[in-house]
N, C-alpha and C positions, 0 to 999 in steps of 0.2 A: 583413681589415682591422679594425684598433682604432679604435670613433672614438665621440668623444664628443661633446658639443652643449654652451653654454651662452649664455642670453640674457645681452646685455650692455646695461645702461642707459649708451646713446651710439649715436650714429645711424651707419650703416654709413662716414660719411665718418670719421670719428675713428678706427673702428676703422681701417678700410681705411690711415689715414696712418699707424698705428703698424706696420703690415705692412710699409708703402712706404717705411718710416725703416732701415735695415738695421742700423744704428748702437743700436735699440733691442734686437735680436733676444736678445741676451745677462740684457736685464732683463726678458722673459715667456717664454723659454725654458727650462724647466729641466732643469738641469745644465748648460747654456753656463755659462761663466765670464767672457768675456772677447773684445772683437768686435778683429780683430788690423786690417784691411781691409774695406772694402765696394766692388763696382765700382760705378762710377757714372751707371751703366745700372741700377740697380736698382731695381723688379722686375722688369727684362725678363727674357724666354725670354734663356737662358746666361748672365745674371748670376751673379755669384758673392758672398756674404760669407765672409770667411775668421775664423772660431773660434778660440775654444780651449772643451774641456771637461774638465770635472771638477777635484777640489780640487789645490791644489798640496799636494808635488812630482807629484803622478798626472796633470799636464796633458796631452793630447792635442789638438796645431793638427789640423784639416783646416776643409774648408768645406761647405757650403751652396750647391747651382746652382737658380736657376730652370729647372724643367721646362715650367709653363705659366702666364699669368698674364692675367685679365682682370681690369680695376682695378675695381677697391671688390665684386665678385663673387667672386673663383674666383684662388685662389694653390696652383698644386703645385711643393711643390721635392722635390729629391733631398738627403739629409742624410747628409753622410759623419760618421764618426767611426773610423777606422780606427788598430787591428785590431778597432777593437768588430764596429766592420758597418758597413752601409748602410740606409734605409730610406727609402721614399716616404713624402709625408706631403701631405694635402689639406687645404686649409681653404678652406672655402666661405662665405660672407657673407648674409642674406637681412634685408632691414628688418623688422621686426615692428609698427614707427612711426615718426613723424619721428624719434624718440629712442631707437628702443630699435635692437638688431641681434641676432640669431641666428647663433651661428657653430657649424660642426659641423667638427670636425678630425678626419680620419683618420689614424692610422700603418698602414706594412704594413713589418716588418722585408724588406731580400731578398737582402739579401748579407753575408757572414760572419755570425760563430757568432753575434749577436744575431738571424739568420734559423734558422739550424739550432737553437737552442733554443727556436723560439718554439712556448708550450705554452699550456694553460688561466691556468697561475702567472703565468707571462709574461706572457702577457695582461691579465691584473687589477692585474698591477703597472705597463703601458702605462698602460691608463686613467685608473688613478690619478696616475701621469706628467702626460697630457696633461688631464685635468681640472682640475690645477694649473696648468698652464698656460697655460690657456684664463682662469682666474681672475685670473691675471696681466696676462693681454691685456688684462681689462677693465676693471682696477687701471687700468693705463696709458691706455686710450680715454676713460674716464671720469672722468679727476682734470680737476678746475675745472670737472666737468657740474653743474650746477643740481642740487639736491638736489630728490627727487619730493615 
């Protein structure tokens, strides 16, 4: 598993509601382009938001399901993008202060050729994926926070 960590200045409840907005997912996700659906069940276990990624015309819909989810803790989904692949992906939440939060994200590629290729390169270029990220999340948790 790829995973990276970054503190966010915004306390777990901020972040946790940009998780719990499905409607965001496209603007701290990167490579989403475009949110098509959200159910509205979302974050529950089998929710789904439905995508689009990459630039046009290279658009590919599929979706996003909630695999497990405790609120303002613990969010795993399963992330289609098919024929890219599939991939598990974790994000965990821990307070560091009333204002701050720790999030640690993991990917694990496990299905199609984004699984069969994944290598040391892969790798380093995951991270650097989801370290953008995570940066994003906190762009979005943290706008209108009180400056430190």
């Amino acid at each position: 598993m790829s995973e990276v960590a970054l503190e966010i200045p915004a306390s777990v409840d901020r972040v946790w509601a940009v998780l719990a907005d499905g409607w965001t997912y496209a603007a701290w996700v990167v490579g989403a382009s475009h949110i098509r659906d959200v159910d509205a069940t979302w974050p529950a276990p089998d929710s789904k938001l439905h995508h689009s990624v990459g630039p046009w015309p290279l658009v590919v819909k599929d979706y996003t399901e909630v695999v497990e989810c405790r609120a303002s803790t613990h969010l795993k989904l399963r992330a289609r993008t098919w024929p890219i692949g599939e991939a598990v992906v974790v994000l965990d939440l821990e307070p560091s202060s009333a204002d701050r939060c720790r999030v640690t994200m993991g990917e694990t590629p496990t299905r199609g050729p984004a699984a069969w290729t994944h290598n040391p390169v892969a790798e380093a270029l995951l991270q650097a994926r989801n370290k953008e990220t995570l940066e994003r999340l906190g762009a979005l948790a943290s706008r209108g926070a009180k400056p430190e």
